[in-house]
VEXDREN-2710 file (C-alpha; in Angstrom, 1 decimal):
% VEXDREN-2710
k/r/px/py/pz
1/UNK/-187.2/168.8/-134.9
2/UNK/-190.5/169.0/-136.7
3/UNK/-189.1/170.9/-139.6
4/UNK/-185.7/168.6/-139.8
5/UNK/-188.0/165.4/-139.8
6/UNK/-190.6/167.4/-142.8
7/UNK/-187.3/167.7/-145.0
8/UNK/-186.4/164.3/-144.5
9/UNK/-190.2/163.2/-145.5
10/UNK/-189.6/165.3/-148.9
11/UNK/-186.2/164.5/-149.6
12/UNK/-187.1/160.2/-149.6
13/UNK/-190.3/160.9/-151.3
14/UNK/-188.3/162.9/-154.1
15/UNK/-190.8/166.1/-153.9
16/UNK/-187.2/168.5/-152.7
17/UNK/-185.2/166.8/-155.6
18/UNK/-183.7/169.4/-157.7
19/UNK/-185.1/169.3/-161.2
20/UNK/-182.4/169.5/-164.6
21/UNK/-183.0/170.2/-168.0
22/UNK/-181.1/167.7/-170.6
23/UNK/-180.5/167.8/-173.8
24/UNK/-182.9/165.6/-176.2
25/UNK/-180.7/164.0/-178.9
26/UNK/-177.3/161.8/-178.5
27/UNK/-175.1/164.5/-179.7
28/UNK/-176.8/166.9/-177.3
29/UNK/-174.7/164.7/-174.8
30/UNK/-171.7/164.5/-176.5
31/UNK/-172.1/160.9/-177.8
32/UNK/-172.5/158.8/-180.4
33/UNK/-172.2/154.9/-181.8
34/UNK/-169.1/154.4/-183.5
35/UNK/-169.2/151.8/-187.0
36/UNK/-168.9/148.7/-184.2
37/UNK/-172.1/150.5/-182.6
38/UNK/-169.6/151.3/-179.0
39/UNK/-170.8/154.8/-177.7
40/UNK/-168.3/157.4/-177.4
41/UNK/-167.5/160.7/-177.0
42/UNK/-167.4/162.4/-179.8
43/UNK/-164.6/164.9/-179.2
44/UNK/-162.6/162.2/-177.2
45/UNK/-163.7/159.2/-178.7
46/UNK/-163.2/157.9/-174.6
47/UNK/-166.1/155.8/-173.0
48/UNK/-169.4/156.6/-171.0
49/UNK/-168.6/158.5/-167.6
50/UNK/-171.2/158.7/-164.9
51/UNK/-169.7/161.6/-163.1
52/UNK/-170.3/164.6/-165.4
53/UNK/-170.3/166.4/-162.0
54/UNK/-168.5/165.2/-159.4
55/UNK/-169.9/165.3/-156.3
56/UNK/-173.5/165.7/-157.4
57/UNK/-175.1/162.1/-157.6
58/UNK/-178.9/163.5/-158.0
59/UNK/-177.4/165.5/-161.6
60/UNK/-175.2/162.5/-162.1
61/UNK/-178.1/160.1/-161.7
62/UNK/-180.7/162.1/-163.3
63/UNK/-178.2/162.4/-166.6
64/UNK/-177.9/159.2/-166.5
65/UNK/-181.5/158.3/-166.7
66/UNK/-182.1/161.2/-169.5
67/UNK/-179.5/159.3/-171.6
68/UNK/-181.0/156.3/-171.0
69/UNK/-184.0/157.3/-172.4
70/UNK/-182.7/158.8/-175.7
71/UNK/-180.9/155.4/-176.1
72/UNK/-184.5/154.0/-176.0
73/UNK/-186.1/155.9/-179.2
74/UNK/-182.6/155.3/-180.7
75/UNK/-182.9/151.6/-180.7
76/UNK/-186.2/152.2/-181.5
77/UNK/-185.3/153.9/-184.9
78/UNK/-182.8/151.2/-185.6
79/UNK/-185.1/148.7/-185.5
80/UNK/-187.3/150.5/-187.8
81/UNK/-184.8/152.1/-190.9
82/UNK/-182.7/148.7/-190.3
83/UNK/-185.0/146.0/-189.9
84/UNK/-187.8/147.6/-190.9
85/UNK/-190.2/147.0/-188.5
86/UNK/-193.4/148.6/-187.7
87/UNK/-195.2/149.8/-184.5
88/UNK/-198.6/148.1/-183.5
89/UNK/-200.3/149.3/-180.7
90/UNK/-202.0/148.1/-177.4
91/UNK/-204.6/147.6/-176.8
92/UNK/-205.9/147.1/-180.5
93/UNK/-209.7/148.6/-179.8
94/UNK/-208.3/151.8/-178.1
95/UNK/-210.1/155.1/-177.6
96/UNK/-209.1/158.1/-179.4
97/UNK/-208.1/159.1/-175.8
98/UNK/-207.1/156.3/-174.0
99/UNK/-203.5/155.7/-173.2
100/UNK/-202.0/152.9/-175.4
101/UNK/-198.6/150.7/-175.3
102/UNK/-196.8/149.1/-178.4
103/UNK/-194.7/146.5/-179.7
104/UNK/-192.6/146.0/-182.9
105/UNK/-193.6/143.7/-185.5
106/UNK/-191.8/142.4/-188.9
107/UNK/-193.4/144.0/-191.8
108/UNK/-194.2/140.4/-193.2
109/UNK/-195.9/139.8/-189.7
110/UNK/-199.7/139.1/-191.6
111/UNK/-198.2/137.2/-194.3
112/UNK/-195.4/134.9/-193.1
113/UNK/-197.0/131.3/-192.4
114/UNK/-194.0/129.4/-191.4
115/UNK/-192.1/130.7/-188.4
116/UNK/-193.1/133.4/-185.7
117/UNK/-190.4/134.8/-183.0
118/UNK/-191.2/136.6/-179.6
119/UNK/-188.4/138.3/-177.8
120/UNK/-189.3/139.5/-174.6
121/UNK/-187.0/141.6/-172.0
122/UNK/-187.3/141.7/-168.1
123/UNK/-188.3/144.3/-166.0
124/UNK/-187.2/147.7/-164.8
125/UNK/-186.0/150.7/-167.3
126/UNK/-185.6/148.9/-170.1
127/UNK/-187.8/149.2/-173.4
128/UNK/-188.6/147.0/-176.7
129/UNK/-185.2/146.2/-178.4
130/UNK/-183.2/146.0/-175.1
131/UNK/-181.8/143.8/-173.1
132/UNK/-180.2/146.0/-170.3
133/UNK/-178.7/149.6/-170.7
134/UNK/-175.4/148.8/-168.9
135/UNK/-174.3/146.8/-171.9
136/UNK/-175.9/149.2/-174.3
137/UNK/-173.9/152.3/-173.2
138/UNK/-170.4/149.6/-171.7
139/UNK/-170.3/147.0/-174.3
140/UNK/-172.3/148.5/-177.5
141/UNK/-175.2/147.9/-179.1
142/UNK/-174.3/143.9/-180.7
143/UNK/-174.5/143.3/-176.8
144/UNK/-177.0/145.5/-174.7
145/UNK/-179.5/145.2/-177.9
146/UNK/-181.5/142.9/-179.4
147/UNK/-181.1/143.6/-182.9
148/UNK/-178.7/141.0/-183.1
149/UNK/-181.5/138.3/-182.4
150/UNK/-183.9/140.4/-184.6
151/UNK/-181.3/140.3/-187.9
152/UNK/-180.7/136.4/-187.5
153/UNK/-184.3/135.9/-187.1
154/UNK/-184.9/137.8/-190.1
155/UNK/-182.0/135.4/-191.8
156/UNK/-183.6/132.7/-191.0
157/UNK/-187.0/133.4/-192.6
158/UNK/-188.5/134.5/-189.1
159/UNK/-191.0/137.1/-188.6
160/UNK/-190.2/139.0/-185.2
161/UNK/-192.0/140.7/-182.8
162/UNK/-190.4/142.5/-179.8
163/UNK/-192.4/142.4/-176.8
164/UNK/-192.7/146.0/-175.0
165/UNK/-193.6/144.7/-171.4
166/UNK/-192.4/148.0/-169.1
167/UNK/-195.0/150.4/-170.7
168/UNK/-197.8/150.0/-167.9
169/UNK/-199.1/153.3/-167.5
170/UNK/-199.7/156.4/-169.5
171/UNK/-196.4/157.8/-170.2
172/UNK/-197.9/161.8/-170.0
173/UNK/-199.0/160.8/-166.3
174/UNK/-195.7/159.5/-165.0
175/UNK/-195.1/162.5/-163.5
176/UNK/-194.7/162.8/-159.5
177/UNK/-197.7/165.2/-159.3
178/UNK/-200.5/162.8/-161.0
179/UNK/-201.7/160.0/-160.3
180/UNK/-200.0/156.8/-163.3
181/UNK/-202.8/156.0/-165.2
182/UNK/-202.7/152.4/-165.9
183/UNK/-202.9/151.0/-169.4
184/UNK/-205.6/148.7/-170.4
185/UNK/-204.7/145.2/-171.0
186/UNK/-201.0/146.1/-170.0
187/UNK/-200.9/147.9/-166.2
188/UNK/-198.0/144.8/-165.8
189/UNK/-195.7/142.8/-167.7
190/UNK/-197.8/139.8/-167.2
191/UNK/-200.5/142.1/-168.5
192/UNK/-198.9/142.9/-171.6
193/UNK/-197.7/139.5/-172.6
194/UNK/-201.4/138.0/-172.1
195/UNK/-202.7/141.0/-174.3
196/UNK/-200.0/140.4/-177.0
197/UNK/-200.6/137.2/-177.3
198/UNK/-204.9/137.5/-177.7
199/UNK/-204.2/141.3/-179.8
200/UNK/-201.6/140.0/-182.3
201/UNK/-200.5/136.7/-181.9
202/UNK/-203.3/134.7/-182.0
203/UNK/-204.6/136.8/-185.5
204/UNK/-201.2/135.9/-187.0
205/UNK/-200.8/133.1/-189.6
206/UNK/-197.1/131.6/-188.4
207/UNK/-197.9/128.1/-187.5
208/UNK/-194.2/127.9/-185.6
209/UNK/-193.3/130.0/-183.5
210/UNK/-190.5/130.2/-181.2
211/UNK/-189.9/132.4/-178.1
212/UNK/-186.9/134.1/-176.1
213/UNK/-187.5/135.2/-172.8
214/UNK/-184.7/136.9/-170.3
215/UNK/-185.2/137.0/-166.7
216/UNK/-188.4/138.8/-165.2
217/UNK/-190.0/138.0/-168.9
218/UNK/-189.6/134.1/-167.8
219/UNK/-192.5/134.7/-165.1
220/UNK/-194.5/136.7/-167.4
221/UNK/-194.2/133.9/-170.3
222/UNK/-195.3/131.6/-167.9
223/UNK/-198.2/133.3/-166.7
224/UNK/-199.1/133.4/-170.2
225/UNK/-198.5/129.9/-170.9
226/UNK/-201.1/129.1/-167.8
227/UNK/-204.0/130.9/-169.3
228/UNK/-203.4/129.5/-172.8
229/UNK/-201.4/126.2/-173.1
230/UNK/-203.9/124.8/-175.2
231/UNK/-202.9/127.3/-178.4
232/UNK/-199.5/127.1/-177.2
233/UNK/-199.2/123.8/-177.3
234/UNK/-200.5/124.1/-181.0
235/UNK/-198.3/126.8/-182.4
236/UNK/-194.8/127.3/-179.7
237/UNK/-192.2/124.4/-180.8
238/UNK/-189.4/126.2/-178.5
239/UNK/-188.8/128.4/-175.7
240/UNK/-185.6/129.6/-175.0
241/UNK/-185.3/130.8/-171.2
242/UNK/-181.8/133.6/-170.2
243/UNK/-181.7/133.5/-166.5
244/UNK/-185.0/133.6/-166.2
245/UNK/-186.6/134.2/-162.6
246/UNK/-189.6/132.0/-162.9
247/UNK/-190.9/129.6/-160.5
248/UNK/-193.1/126.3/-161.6
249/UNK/-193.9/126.0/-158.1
250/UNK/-194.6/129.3/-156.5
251/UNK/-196.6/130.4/-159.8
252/UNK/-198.4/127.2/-159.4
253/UNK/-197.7/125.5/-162.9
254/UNK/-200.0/122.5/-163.8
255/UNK/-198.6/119.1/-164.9
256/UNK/-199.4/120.1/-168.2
257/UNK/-197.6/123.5/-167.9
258/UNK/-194.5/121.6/-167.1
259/UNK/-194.7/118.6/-169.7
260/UNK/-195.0/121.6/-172.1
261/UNK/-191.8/123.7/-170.6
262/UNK/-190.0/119.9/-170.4
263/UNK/-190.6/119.2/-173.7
264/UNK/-190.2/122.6/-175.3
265/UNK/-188.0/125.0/-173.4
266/UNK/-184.1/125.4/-172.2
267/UNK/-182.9/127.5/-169.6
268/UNK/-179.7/129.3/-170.5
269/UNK/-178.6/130.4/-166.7
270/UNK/-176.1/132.1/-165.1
271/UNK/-173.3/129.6/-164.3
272/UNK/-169.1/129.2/-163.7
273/UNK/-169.9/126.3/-166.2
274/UNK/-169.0/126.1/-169.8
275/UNK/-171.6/127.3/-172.0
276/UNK/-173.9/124.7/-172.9
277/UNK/-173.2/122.4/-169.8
278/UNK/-176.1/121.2/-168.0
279/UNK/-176.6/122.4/-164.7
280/UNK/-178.5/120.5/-161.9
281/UNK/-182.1/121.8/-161.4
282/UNK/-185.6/120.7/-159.8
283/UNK/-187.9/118.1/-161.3
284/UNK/-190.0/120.2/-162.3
285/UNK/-188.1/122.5/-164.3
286/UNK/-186.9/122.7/-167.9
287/UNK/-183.7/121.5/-169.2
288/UNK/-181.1/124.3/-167.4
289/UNK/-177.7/124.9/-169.0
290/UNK/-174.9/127.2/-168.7
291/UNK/-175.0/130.5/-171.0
292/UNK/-171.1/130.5/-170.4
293/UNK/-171.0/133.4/-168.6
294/UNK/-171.7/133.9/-164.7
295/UNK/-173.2/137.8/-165.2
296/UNK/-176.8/137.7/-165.2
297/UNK/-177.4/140.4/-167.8
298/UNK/-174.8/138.9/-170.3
299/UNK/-176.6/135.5/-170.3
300/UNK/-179.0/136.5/-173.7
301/UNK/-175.5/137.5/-176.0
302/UNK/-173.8/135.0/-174.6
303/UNK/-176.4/132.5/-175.6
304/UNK/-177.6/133.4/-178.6
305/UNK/-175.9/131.0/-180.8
306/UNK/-177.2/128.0/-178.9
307/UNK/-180.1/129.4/-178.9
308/UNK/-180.5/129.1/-182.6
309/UNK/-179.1/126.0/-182.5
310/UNK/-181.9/124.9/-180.2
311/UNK/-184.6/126.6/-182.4
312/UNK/-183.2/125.1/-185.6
313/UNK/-183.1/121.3/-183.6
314/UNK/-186.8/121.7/-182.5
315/UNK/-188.1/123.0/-185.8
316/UNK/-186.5/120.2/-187.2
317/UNK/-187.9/117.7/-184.9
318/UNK/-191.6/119.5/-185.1
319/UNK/-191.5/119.1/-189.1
320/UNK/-189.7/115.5/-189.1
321/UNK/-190.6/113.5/-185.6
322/UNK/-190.2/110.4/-187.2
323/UNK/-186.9/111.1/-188.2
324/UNK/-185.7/111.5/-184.6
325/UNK/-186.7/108.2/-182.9
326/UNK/-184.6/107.1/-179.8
327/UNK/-182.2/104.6/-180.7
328/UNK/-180.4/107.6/-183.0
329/UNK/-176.7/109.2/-181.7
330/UNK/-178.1/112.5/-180.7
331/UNK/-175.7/115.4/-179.2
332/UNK/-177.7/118.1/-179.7
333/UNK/-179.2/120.4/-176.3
334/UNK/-182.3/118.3/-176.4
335/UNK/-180.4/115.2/-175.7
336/UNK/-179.1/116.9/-172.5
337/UNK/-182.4/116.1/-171.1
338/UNK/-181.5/112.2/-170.9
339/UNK/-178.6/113.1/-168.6
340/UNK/-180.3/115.1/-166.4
341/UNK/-184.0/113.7/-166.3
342/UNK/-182.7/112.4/-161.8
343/UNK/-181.3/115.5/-161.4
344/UNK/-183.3/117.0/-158.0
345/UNK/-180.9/120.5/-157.1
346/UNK/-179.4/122.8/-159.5
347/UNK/-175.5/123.2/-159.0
348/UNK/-173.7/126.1/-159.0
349/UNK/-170.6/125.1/-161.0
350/UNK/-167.4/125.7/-160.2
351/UNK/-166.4/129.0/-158.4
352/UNK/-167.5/131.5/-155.8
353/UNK/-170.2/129.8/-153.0
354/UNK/-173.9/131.0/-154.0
355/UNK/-174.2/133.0/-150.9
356/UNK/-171.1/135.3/-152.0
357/UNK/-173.0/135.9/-155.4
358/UNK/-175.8/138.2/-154.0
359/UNK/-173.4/141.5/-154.8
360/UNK/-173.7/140.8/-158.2
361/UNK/-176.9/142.0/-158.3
362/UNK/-177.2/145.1/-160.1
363/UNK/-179.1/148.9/-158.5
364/UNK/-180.7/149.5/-162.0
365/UNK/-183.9/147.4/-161.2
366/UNK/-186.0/146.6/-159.7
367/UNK/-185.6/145.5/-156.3
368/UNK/-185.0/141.8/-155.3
369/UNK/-186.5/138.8/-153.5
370/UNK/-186.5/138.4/-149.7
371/UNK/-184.6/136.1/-148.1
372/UNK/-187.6/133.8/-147.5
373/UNK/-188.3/134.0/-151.3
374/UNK/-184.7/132.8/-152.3
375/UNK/-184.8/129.6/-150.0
376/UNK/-188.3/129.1/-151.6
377/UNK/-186.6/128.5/-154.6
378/UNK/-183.4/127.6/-153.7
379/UNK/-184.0/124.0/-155.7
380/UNK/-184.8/125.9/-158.7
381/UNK/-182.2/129.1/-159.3
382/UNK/-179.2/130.8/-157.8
383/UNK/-179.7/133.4/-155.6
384/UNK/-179.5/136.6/-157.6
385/UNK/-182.6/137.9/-158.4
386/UNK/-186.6/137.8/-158.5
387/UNK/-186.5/140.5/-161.5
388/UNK/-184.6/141.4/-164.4
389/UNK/-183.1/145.0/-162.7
390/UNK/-181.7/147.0/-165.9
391/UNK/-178.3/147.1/-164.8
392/UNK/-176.0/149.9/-163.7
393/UNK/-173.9/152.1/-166.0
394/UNK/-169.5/151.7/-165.3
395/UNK/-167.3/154.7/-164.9
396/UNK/-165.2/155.6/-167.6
397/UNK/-162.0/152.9/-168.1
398/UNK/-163.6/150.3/-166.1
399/UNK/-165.3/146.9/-166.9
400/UNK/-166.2/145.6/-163.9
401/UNK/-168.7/148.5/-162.6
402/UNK/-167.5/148.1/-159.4
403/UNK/-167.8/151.9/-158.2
404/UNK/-169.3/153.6/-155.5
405/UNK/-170.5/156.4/-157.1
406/UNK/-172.9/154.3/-159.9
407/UNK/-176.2/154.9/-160.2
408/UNK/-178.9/153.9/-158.0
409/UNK/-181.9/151.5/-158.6
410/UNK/-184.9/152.7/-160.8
411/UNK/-188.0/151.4/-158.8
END
């Protein structure tokens, strides 16, 4: 009994887990981006499949992962040879031998005074430039990425940088057999965003700057916004909020914090609504609206032209506040705070109850919030999740990813 219950021990700790060799470049897999940036096979031109060997999760799952990470220093090379972007690293005073993180940064990052944008992901697998690997390797890279936020950003005389918040420990110490050495100033996402902000931001001369924040990286905004609203309040004119997770009340927001997220930010949720239709939230929440689409990691593509929208109407307002006095027919987003200034408990929209909508969440993240968590914030977001959880691959000829045999979660 002693020896069955030792194998057991090793197989949920992962130590008897068969090891696999992968190759190290996108055609090594047999795949590549088309000219409308889909992956596909390149002898059959057919979609992603999860079961290379059928029957074998562990291979299956551990393929999937491998790929995964080649897509990472892919996007990573698009956004440098496309939007040429540079590397800075984390923290800035590093040792010669101390493990360091990194974000990407416009190559007019030191010399652009007028406009500043922050894109920030959740949590789980993904990496700078993404916003979840199921859409990268499902829908393509216009979708899963965001270089499409990064090229319009550019357009519109941003400079970008693209937060990196899931690096927390030294990458040549992940292994099972050491010990994850933490990296200074960015051992969390919360970490990292703090660090950015005192590292780069604060040294850079945008005087506008605007920031977009999906899921798990609405809590670590906010824990940032906590520890510096003063400069915040100086330099951010607009936040722009995809499904984020965040809580004013259980990360214990001041007043101040939420006049600031009031006056400045828009949540673009989850929802059965229209896109753009305000959705009934707590008092002390931000404008929330629908991102038109009821799948949590589709909320940022979905979005993204309100969002600009949005930035373009509070840049606007920022430069010209005198030209925006009340009195003025106003149907932009910010108006939509007028209608729903009473509003006490956000609504659901039309469609499935909220208590049917837990199985969306997707075994690619993180894990979720307890039960007692979810009627903690019940008043302020649908129960879904607590984190952004990089979402789970679909089987070949589906585009639902309803499938038994997907991927597990990467804790």
């Amino acid at each position: 009994m002693g020896g069955i219950w030792s194998k057991l021990k090793k197989m949920n700790s992962g130590e008897d887990e068969q090891e696999y060799e992968f190759p190290n470049s996108l055609e090594g897999f047999g795949y590549r981006f088309n000219k409308e940036g889909q992956l596909r096979k390149i002898d059959t031109d057919e979609l992603f499949e999860f079961n290379v060997q059928e029957g074998n999760y562990s291979y299956n799952q551990k393929h999937y992962n491998a790929l995964g990470d080649i897509l990472t220093n892919y996007i990573y090379n698009l956004m440098e040879t496309e939007q040429n972007m540079k590397r800075e690293y984390l923290p800035i005073d590093a040792g010669d031998d101390e493990p360091r993180s990194f974000v990407f940064v416009s190559d007019n990052i030191r010399t652009n005074t007028d406009k500043l944008m922050i894109l920030v992901h959740g949590s789980g697998a993904v990496r700078a430039g993404q916003w979840a690997r199921r859409l990268i390797i499902n829908e393509g890279l216009d979708i899963g990425t965001q270089l499409p936020y990064i090229r319009r950003a550019h357009e519109h005389g941003y400079s970008v940088i693209v937060a990196n918040a899931n690096i927390n420990n030294d990458e040549k110490s992940s292994s099972k057999k050491k010990k994850p050495i933490p990296i200074r100033g960015n051992s969390s996402p919360e970490e990292h965003m703090k660090t950015l902000w005192t590292d780069i931001v604060r040294n850079r001369p945008a005087k506008h700057i605007a920031i977009v924040a999906h899921s798990y990286g609405g809590v670590s905004l906010l824990e940032l916004v906590k520890d510096h609203i003063k400069e915040l309040k100086e330099r951010v004119f607009a936040i722009a909020l995809t499904d984020s997770v965040h809580s004013m009340r259980r990360q214990e927001a001041s007043e101040d914090v939420i006049k600031f997220y009031k006056e400045r930010a828009c949540n673009w949720a989850s929802a059965y609504d229209p896109l753009d239709a305000v959705l009934i939230t707590s008092e002390d929440e931000p404008l929330t609206v629908s991102a038109g689409t009821d799948q949590h990691d589709m909320t940022s593509p979905c979005s993204m032209n309100s969002i600009f929208k949005f930035f373009m109407e509070r840049y606007e307002r920022t430069l010209h506040p005198s030209e925006h006095k009340s009195g003025k027919e106003d149907k932009s987003i910010i108006s939509k705070r007028l209608s729903s200034e009473r509003l006490m408990v956000r609504g659901q929209g039309e469609g499935k109850d909220s208590e049917d909508e837990s199985d969306t969440k997707s075994d690619d993240e993180e894990a979720g919030p307890t039960k007692e968590d979810n009627n903690e914030r019940s008043s302020q977001i649908r129960v879904v999740h607590d984190v952004e959880l990089e979402e789970r691959p679909q089987p070949q000829g589906r585009a639902d990813g309803e499938n038994s045999n997907s991927p597990k979660s990467e804790l």
